[in-house]
ROBATI-911872 format. One record per residue: chain; x, z, y of N, C-alpha, C in turn. Coordinates in nm, 2 decimals. Atoms other than C-alpha are relative to their C-alpha. Example, Ala and Ser with C-alpha at 12.3 -4.5 7.8 and 13.67 -1.06 7.14 Angstrom:
<node chain="A" n_east="0.09" n_up="0.00" n_north="-0.12" ca_east="1.23" ca_up="0.78" ca_north="-0.45" c_east="0.09" c_up="0.00" c_north="0.12"/>
<node chain="A" n_east="-0.09" n_up="0.00" n_north="-0.11" ca_east="1.37" ca_up="0.71" ca_north="-0.11" c_east="-0.08" c_up="0.08" c_north="0.11"/>
***
This chain:
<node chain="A" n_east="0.07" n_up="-0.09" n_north="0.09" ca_east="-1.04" ca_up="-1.54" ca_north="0.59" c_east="-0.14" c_up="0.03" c_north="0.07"/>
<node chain="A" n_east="0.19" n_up="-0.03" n_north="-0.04" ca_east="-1.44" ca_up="-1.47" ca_north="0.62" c_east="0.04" c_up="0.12" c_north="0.07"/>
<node chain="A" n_east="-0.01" n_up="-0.14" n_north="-0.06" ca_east="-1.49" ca_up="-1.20" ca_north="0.89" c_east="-0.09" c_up="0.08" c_north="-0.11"/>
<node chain="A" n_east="0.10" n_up="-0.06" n_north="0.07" ca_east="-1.75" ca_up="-1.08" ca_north="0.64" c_east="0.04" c_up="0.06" c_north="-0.14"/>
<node chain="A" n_east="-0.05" n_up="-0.04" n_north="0.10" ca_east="-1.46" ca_up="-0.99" ca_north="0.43" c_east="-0.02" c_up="0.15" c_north="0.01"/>
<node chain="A" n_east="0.03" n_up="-0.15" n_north="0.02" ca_east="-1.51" ca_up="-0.61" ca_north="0.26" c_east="0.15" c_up="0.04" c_north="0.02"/>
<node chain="A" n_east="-0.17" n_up="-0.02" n_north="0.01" ca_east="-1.13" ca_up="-0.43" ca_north="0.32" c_east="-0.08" c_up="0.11" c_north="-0.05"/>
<node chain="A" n_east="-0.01" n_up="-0.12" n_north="0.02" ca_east="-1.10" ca_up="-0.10" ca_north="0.12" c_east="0.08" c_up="0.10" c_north="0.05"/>
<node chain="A" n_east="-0.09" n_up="-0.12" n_north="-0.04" ca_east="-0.93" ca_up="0.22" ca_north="0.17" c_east="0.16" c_up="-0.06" c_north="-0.05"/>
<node chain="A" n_east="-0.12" n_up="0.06" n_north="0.04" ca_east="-0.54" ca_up="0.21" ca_north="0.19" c_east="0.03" c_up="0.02" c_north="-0.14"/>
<node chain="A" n_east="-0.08" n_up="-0.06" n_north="0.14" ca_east="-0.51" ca_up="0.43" ca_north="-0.13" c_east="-0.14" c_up="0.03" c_north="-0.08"/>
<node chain="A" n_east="0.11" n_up="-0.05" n_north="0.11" ca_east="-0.70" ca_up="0.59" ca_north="-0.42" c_east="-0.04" c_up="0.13" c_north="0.05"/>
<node chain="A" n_east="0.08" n_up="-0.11" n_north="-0.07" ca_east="-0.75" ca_up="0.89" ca_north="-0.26" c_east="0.09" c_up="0.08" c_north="0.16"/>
<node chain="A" n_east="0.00" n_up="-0.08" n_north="-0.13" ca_east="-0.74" ca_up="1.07" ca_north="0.09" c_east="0.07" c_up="0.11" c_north="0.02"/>
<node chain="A" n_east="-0.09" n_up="-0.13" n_north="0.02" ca_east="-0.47" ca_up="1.38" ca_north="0.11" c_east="-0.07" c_up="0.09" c_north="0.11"/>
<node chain="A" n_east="0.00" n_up="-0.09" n_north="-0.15" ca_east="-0.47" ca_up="1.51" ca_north="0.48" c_east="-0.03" c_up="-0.14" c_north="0.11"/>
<node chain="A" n_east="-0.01" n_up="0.09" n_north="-0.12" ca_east="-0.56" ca_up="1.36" ca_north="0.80" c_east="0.01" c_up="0.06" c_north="0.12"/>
<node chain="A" n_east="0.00" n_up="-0.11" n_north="-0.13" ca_east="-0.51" ca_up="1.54" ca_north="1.14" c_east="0.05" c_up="-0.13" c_north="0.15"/>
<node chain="A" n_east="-0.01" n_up="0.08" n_north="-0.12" ca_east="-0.46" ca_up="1.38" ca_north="1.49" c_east="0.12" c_up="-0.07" c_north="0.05"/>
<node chain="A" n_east="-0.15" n_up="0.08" n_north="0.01" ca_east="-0.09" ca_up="1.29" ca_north="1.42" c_east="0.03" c_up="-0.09" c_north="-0.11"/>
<node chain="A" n_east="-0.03" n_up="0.09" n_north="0.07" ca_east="-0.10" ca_up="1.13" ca_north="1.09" c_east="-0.12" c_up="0.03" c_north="-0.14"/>
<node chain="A" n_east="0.14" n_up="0.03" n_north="0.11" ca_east="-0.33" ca_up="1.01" ca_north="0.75" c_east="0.07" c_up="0.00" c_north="-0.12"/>
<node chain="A" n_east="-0.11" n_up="0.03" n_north="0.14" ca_east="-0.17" ca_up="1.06" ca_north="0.40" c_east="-0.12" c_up="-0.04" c_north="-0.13"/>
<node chain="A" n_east="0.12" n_up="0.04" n_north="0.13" ca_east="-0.33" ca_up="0.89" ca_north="0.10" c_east="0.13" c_up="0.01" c_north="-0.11"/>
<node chain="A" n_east="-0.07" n_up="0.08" n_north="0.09" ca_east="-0.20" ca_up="0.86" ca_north="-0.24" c_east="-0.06" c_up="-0.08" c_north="-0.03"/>
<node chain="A" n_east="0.04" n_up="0.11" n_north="0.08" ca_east="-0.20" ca_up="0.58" ca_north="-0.48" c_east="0.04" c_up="0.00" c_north="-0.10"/>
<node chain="A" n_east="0.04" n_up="-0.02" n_north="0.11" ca_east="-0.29" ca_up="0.55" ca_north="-0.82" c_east="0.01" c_up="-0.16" c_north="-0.05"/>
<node chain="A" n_east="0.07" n_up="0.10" n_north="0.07" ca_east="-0.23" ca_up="0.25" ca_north="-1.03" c_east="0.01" c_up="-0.03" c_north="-0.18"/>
<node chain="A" n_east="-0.04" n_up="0.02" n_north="0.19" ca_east="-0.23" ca_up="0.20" ca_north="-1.43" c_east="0.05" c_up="-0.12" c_north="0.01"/>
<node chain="A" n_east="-0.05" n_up="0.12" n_north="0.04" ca_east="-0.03" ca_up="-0.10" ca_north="-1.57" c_east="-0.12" c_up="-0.09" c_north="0.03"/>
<node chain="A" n_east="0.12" n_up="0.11" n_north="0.00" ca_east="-0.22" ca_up="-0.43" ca_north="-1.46" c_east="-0.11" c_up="0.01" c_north="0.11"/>
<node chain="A" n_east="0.07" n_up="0.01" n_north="-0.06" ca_east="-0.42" ca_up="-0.28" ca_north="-1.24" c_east="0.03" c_up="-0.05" c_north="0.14"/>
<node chain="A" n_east="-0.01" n_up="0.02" n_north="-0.15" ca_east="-0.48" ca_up="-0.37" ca_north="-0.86" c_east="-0.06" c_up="0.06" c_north="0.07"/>
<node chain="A" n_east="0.08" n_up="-0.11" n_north="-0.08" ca_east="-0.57" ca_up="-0.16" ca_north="-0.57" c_east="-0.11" c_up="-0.11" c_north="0.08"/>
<node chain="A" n_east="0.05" n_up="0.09" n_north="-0.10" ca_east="-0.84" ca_up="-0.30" ca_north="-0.29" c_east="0.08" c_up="-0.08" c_north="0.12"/>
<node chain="A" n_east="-0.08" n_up="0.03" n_north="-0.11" ca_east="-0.74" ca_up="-0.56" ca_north="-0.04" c_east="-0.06" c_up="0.10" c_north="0.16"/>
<node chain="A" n_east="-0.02" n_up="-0.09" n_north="-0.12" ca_east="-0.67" ca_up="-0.34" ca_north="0.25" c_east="0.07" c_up="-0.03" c_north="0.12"/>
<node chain="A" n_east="-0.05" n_up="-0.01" n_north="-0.09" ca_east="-0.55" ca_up="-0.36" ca_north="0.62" c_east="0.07" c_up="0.15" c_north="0.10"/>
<node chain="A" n_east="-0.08" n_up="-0.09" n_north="-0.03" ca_east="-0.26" ca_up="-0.15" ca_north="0.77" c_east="-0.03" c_up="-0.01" c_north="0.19"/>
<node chain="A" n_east="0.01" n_up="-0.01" n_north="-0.18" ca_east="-0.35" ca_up="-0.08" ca_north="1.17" c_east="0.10" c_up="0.11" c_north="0.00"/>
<node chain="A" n_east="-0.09" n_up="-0.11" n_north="-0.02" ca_east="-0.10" ca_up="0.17" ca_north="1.16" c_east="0.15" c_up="0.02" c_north="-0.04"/>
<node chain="A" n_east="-0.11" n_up="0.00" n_north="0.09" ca_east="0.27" ca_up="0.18" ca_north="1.11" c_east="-0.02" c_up="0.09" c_north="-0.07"/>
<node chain="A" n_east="0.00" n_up="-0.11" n_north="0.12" ca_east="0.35" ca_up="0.41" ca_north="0.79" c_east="0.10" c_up="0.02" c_north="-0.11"/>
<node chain="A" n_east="-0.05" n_up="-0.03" n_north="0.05" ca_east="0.55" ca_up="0.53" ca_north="0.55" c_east="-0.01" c_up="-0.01" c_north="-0.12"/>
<node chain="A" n_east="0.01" n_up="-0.05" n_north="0.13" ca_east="0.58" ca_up="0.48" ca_north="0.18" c_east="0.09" c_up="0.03" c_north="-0.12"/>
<node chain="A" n_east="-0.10" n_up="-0.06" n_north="0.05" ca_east="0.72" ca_up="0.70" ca_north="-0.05" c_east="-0.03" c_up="-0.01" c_north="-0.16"/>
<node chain="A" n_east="0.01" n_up="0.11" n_north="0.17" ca_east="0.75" ca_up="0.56" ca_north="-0.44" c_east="0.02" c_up="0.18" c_north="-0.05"/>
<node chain="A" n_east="-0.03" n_up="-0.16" n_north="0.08" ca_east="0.72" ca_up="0.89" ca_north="-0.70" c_east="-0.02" c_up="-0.06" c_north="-0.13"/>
<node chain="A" n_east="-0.07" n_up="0.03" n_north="0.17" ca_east="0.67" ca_up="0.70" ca_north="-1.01" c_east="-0.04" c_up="-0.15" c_north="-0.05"/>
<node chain="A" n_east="0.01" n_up="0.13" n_north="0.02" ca_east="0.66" ca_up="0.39" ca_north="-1.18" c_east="0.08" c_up="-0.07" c_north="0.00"/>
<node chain="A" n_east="-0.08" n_up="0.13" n_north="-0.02" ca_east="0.81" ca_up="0.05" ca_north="-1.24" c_east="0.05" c_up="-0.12" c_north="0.06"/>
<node chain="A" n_east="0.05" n_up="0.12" n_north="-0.07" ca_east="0.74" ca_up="-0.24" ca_north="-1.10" c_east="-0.12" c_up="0.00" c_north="0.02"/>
<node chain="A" n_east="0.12" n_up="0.05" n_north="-0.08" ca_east="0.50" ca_up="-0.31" ca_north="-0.83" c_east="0.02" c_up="-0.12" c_north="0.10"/>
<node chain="A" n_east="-0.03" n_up="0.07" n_north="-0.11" ca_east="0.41" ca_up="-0.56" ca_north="-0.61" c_east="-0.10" c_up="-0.03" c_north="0.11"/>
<node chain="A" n_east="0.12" n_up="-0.02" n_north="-0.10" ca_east="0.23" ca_up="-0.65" ca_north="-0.28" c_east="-0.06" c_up="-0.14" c_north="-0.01"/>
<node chain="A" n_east="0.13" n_up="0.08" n_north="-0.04" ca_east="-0.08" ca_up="-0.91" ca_north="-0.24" c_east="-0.01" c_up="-0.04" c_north="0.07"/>
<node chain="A" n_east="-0.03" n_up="0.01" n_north="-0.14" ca_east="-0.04" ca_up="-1.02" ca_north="0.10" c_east="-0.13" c_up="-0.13" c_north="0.03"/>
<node chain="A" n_east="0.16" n_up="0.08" n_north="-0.04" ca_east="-0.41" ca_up="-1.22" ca_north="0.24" c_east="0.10" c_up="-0.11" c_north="0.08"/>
<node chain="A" n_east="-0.11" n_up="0.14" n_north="-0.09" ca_east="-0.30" ca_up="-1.55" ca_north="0.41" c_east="-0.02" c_up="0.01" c_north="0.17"/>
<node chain="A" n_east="-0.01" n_up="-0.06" n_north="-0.15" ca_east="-0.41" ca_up="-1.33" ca_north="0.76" c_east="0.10" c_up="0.10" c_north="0.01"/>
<node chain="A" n_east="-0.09" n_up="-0.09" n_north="-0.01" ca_east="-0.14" ca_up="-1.09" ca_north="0.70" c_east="0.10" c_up="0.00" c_north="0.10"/>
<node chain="A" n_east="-0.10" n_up="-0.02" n_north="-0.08" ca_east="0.06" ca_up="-0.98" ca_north="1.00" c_east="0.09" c_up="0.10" c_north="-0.04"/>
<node chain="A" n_east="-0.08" n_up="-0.11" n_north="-0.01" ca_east="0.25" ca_up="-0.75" ca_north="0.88" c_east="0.13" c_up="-0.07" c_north="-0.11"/>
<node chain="A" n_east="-0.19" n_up="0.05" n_north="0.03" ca_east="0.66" ca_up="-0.78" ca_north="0.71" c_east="-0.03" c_up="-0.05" c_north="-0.14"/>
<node chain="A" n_east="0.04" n_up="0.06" n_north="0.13" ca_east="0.52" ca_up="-0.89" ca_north="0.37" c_east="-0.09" c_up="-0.11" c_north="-0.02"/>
<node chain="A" n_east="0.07" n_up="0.06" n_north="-0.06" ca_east="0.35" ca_up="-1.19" ca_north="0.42" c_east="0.00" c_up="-0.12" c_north="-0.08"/>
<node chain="A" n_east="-0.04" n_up="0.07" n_north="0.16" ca_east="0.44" ca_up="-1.39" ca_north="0.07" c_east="-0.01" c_up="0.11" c_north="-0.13"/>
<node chain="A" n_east="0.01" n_up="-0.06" n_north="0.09" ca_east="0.38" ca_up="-1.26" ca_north="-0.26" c_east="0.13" c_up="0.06" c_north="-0.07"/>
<node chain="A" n_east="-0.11" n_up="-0.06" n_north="0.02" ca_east="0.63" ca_up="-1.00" ca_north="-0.35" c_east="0.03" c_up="0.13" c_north="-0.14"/>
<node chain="A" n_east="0.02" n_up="-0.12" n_north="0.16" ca_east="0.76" ca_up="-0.76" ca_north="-0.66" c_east="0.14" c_up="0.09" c_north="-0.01"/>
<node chain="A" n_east="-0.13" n_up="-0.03" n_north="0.01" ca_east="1.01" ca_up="-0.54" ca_north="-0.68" c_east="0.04" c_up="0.14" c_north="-0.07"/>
<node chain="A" n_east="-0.03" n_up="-0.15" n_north="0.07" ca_east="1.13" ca_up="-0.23" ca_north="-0.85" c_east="0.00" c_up="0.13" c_north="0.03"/>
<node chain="A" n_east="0.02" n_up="-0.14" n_north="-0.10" ca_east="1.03" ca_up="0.10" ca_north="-0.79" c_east="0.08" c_up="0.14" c_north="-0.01"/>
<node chain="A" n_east="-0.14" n_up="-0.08" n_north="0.00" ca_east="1.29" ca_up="0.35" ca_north="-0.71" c_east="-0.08" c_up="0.16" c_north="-0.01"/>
<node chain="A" n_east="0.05" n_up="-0.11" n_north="-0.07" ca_east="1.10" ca_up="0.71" ca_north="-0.69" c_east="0.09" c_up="0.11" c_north="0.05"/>
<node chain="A" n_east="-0.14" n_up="-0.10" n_north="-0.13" ca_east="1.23" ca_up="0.93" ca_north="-0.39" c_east="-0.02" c_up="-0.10" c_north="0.08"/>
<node chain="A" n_east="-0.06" n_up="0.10" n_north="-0.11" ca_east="1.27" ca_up="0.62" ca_north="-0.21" c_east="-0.12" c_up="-0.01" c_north="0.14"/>
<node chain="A" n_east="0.11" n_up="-0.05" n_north="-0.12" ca_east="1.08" ca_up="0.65" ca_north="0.15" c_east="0.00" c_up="-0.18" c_north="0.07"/>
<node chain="A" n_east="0.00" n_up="0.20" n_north="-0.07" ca_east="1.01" ca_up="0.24" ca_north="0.31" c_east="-0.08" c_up="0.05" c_north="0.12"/>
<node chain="A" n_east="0.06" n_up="0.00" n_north="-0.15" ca_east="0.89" ca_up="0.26" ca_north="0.67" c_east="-0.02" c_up="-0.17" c_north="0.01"/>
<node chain="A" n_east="0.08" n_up="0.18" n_north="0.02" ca_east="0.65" ca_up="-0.06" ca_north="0.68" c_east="-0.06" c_up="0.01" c_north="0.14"/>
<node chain="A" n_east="0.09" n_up="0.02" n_north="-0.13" ca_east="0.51" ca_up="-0.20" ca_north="1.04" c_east="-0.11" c_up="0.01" c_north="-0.01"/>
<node chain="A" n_east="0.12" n_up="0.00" n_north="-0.03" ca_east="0.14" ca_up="-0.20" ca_north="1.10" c_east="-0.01" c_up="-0.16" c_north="-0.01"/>
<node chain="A" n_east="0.03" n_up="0.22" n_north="0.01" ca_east="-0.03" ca_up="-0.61" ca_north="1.03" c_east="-0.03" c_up="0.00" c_north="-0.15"/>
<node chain="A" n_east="0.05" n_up="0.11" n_north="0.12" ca_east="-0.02" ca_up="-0.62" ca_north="0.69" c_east="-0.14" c_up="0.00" c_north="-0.07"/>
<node chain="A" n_east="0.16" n_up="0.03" n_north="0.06" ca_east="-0.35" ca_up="-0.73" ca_north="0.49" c_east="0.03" c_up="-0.02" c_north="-0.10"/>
<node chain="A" n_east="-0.07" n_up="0.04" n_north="0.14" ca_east="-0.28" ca_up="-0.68" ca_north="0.13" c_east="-0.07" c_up="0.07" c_north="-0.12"/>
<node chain="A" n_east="0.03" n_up="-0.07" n_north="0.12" ca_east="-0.35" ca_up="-0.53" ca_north="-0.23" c_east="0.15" c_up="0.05" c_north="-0.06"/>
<node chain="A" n_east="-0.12" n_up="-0.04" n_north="0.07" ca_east="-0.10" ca_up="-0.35" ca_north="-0.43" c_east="0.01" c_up="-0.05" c_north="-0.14"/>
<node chain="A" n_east="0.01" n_up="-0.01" n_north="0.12" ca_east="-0.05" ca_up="-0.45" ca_north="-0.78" c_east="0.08" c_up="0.07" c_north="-0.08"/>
<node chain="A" n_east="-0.10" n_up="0.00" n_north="0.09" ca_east="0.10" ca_up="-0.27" ca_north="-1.07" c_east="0.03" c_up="-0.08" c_north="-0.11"/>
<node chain="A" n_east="-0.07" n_up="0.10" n_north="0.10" ca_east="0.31" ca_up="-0.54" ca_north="-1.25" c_east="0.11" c_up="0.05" c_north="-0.08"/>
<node chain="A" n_east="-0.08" n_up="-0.07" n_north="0.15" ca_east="0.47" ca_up="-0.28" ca_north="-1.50" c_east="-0.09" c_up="0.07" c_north="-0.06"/>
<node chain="A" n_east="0.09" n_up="-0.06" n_north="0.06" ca_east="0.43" ca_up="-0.10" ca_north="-1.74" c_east="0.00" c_up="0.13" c_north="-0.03"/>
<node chain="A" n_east="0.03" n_up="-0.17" n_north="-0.03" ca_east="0.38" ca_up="0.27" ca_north="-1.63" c_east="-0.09" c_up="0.01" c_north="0.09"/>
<node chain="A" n_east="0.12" n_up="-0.04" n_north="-0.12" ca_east="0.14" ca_up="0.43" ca_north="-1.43" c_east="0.12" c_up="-0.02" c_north="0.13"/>
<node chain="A" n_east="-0.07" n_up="0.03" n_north="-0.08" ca_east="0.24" ca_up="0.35" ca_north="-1.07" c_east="-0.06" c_up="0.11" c_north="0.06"/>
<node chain="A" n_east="0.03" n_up="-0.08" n_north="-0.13" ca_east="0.19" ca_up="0.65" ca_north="-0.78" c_east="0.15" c_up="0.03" c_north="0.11"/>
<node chain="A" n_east="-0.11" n_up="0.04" n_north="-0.11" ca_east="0.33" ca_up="0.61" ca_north="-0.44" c_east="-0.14" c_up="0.09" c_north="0.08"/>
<node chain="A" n_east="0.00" n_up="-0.09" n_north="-0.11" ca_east="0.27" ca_up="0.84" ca_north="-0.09" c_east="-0.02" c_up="-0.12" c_north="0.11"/>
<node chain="A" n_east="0.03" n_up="0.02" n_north="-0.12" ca_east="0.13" ca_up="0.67" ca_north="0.19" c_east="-0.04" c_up="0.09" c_north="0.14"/>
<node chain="A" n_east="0.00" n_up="-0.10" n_north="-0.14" ca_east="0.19" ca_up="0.83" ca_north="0.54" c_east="-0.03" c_up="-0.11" c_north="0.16"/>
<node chain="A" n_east="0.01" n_up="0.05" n_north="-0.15" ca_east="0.02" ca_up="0.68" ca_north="0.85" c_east="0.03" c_up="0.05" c_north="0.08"/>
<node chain="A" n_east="-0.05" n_up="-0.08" n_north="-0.10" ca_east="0.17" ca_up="0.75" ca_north="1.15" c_east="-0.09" c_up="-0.05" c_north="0.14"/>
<node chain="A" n_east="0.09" n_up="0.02" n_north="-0.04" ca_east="-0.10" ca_up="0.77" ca_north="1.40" c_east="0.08" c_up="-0.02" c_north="0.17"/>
<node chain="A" n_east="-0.06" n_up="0.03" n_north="-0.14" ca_east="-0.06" ca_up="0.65" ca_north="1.79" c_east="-0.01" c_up="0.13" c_north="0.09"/>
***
């Protein structure tokens, strides 16, 4: 991948940040896709609504998703993901999708 690639923010918007950890949510309508983004940080995500999503994964991706993936979204459910990956989110249903991202800072 071009170093000269643009990455966006992990989410749609910025909650809290403090010296221990970074919380974003994310926002997606049916169809839509978030920016490709990179995770430096292990973190936490916690599904609150929606159907089917799935992740984007760049062909530099270090992180546990690292093939194009889709899966059903449970809300409540909390996923602790490693730090590496280089991805986009997509929602591949058809409800609004919002999910809890929690970086857990070193």
């Amino acid at each position: 991948m071009s170093d000269e690639r643009k990455l966006g923010d992990i989410g749609t918007k910025l909650l809290l940040e403090n010296e221990r950890v970074r919380v974003w949510e994310v926002r997606l309508a049916p169809g839509e896709e978030g920016a490709v983004h990179r995770h430096d940080a292990d973190h936490l995500l916690i599904q609150v609504a929606g159907d089917r999503i799935a992740v984007v994964p760049e062909a530099d991706s270090e992180g546990p998703f690292r093939k194009y993936f889709e899966a059903d979204v449970i809300p409540g459910a909390v996923v602790e993901v490693s730090r590496g990956g280089v991805e986009a989110a997509r929602n591949v249903g058809a409800e609004p999708y919002i999910e809890v991202i929690v970086e857990l800072k070193d």
